[in-house]
Structures are given as C-alpha cells and as structure tokens.
C-alpha positions in Angstrom: -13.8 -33.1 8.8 -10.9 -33.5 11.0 -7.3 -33.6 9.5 -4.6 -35.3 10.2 -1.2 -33.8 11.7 0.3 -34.5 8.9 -2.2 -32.9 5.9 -2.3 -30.1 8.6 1.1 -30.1 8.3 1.3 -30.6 4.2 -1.6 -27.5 4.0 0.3 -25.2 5.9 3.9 -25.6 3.7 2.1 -25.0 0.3 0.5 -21.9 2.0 3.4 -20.6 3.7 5.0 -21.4 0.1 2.4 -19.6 -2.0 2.0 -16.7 0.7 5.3 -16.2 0.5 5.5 -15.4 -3.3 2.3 -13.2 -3.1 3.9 -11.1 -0.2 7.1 -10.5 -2.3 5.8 -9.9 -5.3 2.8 -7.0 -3.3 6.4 -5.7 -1.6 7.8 -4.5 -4.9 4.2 -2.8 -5.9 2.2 -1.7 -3.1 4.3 1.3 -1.0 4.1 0.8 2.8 3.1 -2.6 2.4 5.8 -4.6 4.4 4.7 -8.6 5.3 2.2 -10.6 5.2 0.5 -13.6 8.1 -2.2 -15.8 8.3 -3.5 -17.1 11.0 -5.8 -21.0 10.8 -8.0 -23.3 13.4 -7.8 -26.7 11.7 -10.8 -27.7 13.1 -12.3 -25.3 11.0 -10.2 -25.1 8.2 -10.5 -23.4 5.5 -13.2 -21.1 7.3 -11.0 -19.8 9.6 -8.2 -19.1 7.3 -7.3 -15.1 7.8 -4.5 -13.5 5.4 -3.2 -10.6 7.2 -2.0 -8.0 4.8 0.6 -5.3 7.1 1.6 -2.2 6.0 4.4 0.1 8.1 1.8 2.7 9.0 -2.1 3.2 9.2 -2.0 6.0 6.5 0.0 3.3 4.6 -2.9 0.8 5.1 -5.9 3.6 4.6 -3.8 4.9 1.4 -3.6 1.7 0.0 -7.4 0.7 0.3 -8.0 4.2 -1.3 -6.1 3.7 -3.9 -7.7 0.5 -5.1 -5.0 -1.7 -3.7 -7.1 -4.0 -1.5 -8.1 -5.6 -5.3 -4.8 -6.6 -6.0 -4.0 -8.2 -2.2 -7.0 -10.2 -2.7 -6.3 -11.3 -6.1 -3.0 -12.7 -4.8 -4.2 -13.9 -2.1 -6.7 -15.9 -4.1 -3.9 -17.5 -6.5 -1.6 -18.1 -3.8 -4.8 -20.1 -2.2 -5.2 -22.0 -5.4 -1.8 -23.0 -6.0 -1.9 -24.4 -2.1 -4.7 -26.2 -3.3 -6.4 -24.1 -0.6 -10.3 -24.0 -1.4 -12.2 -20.6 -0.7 -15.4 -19.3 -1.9 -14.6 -15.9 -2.0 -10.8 -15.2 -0.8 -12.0 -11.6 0.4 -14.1 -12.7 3.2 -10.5 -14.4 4.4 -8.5 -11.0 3.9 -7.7 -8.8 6.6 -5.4 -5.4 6.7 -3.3 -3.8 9.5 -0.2 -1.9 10.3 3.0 -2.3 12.5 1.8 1.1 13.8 -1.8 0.0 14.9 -0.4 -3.2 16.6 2.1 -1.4 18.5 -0.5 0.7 20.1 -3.0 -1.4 21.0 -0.7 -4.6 21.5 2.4 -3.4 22.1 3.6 -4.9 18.9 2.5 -8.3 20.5 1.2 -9.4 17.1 0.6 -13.2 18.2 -1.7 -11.1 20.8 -3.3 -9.0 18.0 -3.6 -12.0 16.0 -5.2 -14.1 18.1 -8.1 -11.5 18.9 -11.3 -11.4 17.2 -11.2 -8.5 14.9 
C-alpha cells in the first residue's frame, strides 16, 4: 500500500513526537544512553521502521544490554509506536543499538552513512 506525501508526512510527526518523549524519559534512567533515531522506507512502511537506541560509548551500549536495559528501550519504543498509531508486531524486531563511539570509527561519525547501511 502506497502512502500519500502527506500520511507519510502525518506518520512521521506523531513518531518524531512520541520518540521524542521515549528518548527523554530513557535519558533520565538508562546511564550512557544519549539520543535516539529512526530510520523508514515508506514503501515499506512499517517493516522498515528501525529505532536506533545510541549510547556515548560501546561499554555504555554492552553495559546496558547486560544489565537488562534493552527491556525497557523496547517497551518504550513499543508505546511510543502505539501512541503514533504506528502498528508493529513485535516492536523488538524494529529496535537496534549503537554508540557515538562505534559510528565514529567505522563512519567517521557520518551517522546518515551508518544509518543508511544494512546492519
């Protein structure tokens, strides 16, 4: 189903919108974590929805994962889906995690670069 400029448009403000309240509210509780992306084809959409969870370091990242974190990120990243009226089977399989650290080295900190490769 194609969509129209406009829905594509719509879609993406309530996700940028309900991103953006999951990413503060992970900020104040998960150390190292820093900011959040995501990344869509809307010729495919929602399937190629990716939430890109970044943290400052890669021990930041792996610590976090450890430590049970990776839960939590997908559970807001799930709510902040449903209140964009963004419709997922299973929000995981749409989570991702880096760091600032792990782009810089293999992108130069190019993250539209890192973003756009298949990972």
């Amino acid at each position: 189903m194609s969509l129209s400029k406009a829905n594509q448009a719509k879609i993406e403000r309530r996700l940028v919108k309900a991103l953006t309240i999951a990413c503060e509210k992970a900020k104040d509780e998960i150390p190292g974590f820093v900011w959040l992306t995501h990344t869509v084809n809307y010729e495919a959409f929602p399937a190629s929805l990716k939430v890109v969870w970044v943290f400052d370091t890669k021990d930041s990242k792996d610590f976090a994962l450890a430590d049970g974190e990776a839960h939590f990120m997908v559970e807001l990243t799930d709510k902040a889906l449903t209140e964009a009226d963004v419709r997922v089977r299973n929000a995981a399989t749409h989570v991702y995690y880096d760091s600032e650290e792990e782009c810089q080295r293999a992108c130069g900190g190019n993250w539209p670069k890192r973003l756009s490769s298949k990972r």
